[in-house]
Structure formats: C-alpha cells, structure tokens
Backbone bond lengths (Angstrom), bond angles and torsions (degrees), N, CA, C in turn:
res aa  C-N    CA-C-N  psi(-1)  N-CA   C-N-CA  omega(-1)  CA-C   N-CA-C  phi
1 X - - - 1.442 - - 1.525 111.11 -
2 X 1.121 111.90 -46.47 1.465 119.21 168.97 1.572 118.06 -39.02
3 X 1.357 112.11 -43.79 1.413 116.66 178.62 1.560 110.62 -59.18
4 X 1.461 98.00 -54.79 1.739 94.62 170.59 0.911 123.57 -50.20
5 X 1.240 121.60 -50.82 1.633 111.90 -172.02 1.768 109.45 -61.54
6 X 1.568 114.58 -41.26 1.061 112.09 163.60 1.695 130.13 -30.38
7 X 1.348 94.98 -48.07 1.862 102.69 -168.45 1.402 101.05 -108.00
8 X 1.414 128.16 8.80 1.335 125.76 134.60 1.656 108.51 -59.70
9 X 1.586 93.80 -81.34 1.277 88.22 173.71 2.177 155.74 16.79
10 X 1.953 63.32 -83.10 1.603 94.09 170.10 1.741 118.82 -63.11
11 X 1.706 111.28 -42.46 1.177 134.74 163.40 1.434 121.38 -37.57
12 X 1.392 104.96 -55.79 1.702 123.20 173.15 1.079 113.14 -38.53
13 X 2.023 105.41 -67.45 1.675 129.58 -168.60 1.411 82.93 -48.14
14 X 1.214 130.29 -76.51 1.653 135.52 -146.32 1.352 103.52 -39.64
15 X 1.392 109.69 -54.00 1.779 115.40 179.90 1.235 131.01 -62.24
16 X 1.755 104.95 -7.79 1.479 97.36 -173.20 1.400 109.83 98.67
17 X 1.040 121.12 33.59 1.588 109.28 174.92 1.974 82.07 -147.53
18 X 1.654 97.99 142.28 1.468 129.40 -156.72 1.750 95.68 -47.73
19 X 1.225 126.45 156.80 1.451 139.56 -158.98 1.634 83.81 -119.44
20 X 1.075 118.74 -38.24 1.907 121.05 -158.92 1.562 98.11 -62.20
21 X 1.635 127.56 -57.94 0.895 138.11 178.55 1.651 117.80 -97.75
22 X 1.551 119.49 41.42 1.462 125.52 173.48 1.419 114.16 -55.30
23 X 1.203 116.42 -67.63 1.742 122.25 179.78 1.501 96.37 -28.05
24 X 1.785 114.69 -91.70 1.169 109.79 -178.74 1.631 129.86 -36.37
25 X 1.246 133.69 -10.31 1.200 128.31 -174.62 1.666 88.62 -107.97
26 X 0.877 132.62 -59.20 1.851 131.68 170.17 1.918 98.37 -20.87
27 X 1.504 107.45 -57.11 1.341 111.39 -170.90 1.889 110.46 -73.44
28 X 1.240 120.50 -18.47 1.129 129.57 -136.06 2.115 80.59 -105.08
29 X 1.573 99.19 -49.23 1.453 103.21 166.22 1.483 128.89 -57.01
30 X 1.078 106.17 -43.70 1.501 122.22 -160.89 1.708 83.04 -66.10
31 X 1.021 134.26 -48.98 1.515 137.41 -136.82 1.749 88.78 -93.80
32 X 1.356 102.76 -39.56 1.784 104.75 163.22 1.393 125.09 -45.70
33 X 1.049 126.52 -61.66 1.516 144.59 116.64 1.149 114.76 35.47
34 X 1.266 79.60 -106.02 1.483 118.26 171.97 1.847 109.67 -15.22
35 X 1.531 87.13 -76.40 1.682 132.39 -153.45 1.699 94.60 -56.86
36 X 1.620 102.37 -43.51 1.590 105.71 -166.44 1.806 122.17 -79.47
37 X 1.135 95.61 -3.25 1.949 127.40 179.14 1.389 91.05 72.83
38 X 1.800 143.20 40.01 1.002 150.19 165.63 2.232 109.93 -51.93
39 X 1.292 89.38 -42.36 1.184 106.70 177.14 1.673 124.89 -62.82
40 X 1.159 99.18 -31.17 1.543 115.01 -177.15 1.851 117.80 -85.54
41 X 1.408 107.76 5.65 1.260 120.18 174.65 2.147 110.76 -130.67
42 X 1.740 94.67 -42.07 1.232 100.15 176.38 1.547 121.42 -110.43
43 X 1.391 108.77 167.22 1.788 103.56 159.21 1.792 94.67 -143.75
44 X 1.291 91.53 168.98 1.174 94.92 -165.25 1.672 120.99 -72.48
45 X 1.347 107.36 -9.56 1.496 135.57 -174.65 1.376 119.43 -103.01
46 X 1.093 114.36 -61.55 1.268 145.40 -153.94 1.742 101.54 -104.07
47 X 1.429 103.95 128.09 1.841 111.12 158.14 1.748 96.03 -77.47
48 X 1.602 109.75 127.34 1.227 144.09 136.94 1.508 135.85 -64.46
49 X 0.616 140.56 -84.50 1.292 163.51 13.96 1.285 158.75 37.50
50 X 1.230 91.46 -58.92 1.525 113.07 162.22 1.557 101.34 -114.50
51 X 1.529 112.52 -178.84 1.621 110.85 -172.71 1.035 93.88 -70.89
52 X 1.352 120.78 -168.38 1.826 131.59 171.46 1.298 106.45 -101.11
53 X 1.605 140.63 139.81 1.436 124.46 -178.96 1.250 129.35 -47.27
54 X 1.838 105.50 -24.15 1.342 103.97 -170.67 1.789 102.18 -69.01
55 X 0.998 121.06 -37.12 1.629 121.26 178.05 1.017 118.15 -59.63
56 X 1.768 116.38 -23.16 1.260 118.93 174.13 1.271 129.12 -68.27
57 X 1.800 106.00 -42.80 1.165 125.04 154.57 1.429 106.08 -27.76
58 X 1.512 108.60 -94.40 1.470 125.90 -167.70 1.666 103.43 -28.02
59 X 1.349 110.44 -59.35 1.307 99.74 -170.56 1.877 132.77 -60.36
60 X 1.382 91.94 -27.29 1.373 90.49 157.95 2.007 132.39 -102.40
61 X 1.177 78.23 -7.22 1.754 83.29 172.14 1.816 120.96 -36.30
62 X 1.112 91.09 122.28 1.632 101.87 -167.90 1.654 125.59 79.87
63 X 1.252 109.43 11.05 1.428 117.80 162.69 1.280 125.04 -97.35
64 X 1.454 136.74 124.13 1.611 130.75 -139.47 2.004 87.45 -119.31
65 X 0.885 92.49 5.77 1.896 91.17 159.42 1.647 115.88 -110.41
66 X 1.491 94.63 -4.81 1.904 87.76 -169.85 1.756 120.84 -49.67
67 X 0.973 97.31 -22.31 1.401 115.41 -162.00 1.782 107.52 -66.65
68 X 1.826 101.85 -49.92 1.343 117.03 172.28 1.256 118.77 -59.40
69 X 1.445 111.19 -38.69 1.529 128.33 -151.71 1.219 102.59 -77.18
70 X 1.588 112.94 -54.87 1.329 134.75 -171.76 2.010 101.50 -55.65
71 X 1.403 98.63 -38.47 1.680 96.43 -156.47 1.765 80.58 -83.03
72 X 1.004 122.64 -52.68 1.564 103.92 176.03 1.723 128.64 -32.50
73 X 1.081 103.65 -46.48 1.346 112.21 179.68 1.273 101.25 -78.00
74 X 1.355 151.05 -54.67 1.499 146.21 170.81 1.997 107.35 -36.95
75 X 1.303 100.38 -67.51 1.205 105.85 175.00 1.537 119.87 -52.98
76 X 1.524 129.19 -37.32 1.473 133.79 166.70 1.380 128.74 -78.00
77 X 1.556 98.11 -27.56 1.588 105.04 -157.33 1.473 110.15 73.36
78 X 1.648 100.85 146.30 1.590 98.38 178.08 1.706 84.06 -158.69
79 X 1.613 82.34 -178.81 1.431 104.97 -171.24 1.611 114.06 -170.56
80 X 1.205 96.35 123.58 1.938 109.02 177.75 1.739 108.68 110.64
81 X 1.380 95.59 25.04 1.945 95.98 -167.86 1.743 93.91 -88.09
82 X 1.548 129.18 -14.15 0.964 142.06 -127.44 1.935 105.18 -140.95
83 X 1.536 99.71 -23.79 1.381 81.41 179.91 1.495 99.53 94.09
84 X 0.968 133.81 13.92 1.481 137.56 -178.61 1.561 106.29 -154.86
85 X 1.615 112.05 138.71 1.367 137.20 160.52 1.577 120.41 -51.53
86 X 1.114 118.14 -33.36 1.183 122.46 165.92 1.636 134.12 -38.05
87 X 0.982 123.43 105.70 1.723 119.07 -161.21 2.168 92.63 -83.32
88 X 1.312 90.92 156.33 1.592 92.82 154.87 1.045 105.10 -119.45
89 X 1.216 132.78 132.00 1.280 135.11 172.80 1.351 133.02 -71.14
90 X 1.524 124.95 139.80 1.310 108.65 -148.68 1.626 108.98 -80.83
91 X 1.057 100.69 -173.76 2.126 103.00 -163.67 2.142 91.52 -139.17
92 X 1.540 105.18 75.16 1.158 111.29 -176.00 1.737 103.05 -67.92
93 X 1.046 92.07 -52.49 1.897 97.65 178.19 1.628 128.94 -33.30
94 X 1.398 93.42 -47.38 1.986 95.85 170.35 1.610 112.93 -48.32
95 X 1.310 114.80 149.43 1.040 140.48 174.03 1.127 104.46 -60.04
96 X 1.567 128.96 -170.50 1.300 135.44 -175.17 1.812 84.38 -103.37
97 X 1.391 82.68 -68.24 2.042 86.80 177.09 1.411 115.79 -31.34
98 X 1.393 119.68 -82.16 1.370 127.12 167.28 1.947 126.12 -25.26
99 X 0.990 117.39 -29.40 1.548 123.50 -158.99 1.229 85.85 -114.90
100 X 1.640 139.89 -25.35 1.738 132.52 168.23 1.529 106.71 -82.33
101 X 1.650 131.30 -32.70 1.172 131.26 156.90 1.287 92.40 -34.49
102 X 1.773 111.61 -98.25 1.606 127.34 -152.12 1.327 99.97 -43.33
103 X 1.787 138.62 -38.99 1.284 107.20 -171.43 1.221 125.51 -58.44
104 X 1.602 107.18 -31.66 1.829 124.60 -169.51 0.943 103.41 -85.22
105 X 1.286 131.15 -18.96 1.848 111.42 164.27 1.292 113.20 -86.86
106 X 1.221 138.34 -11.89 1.406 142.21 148.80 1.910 119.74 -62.77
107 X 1.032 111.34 -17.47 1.422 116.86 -172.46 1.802 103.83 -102.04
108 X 2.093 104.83 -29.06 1.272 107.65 163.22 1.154 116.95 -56.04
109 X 1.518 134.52 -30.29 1.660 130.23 -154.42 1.474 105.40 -87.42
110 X 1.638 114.21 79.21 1.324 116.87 149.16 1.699 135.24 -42.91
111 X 1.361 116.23 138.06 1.406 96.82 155.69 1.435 125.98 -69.57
C-alpha cells in the first residue's frame, strides 16, 4: 500500500498539486473518490462498468480541453463516450474545485 500512495503521490506532484503535503492529498483524493461513488462504476485498472481511469487517461492524453470536457461530463453525466449504453450519472454536487481536482487525478492514472 505504501507503494501506492507513493506513486499517487508522485502523480499529484506531476499535476501540480503541492509535493510538501502529498500523503495528505493522496488521502484527501482517495476519500474524494471514494465520497463521489466514482469507485462503484470505475477502478483505476480495470473496466467496471465504466472504463478504468487509466483508459481514461490514455484516451485523452494530449488533448488540451480534456480537463473541461471531462469535468463537463462528470458534472452532467454522459453516455456513449465509450461504446456503451450505459449512462454515468451526473455528480451535480462537486464543487468546481473538487470535480477539476478529481478530473486531474484521473487524467494522472497512466498505464
């Protein structure tokens, strides 16, 4: 577990969010996560349901709107980005702050 949090961690720094206080922001995400039932459709590896972040990553890697696009669809819900009928339902409640965090730690999860 330690390792993860580590290469969370490291993940964070990369994005721009403070290196001094990584652990706590690793924990501070996860619980974001957590909190948003993100987990209950995705994993970070693995297609669920929904894709796995790391595909999410991949799929937008090198697109300089992903960030907007992505939080639009979190914030609306969408459906058919994926090749599947399946809607995600939208997550009106997140913050603006919060839902641009969660997108960029989802866009961090390389394979």
């Amino acid at each position: 577990m330690k390792i993860h949090h580590l290469l969370c961690a490291s993940l964070l720094a990369a994005s721009g969010f403070s290196s001094v206080h990584a652990a706590d922001e690793v924990t501070a995400m996860s619980d974001m996560v957590r909190a948003s039932g993100c987990f209950s459709c995705h994993s970070v590896t693995e297609k669920i349901v929904g894709p796995a972040f790391q595909s999410v990553s991949a799929k937008y890697a090198g697109d300089k709107d992903a960030v907007a696009n992505l939080m639009q669809s979190v914030r609306n819900g969408s459906v058919g980005k994926w090749s599947s009928r399946v809607a995600m339902p939208a997550h009106p409640s997140l913050s603006n702050d919060d839902l641009k965090k969660l997108v960029t730690w989802v866009l961090a999860q390389k394979p």
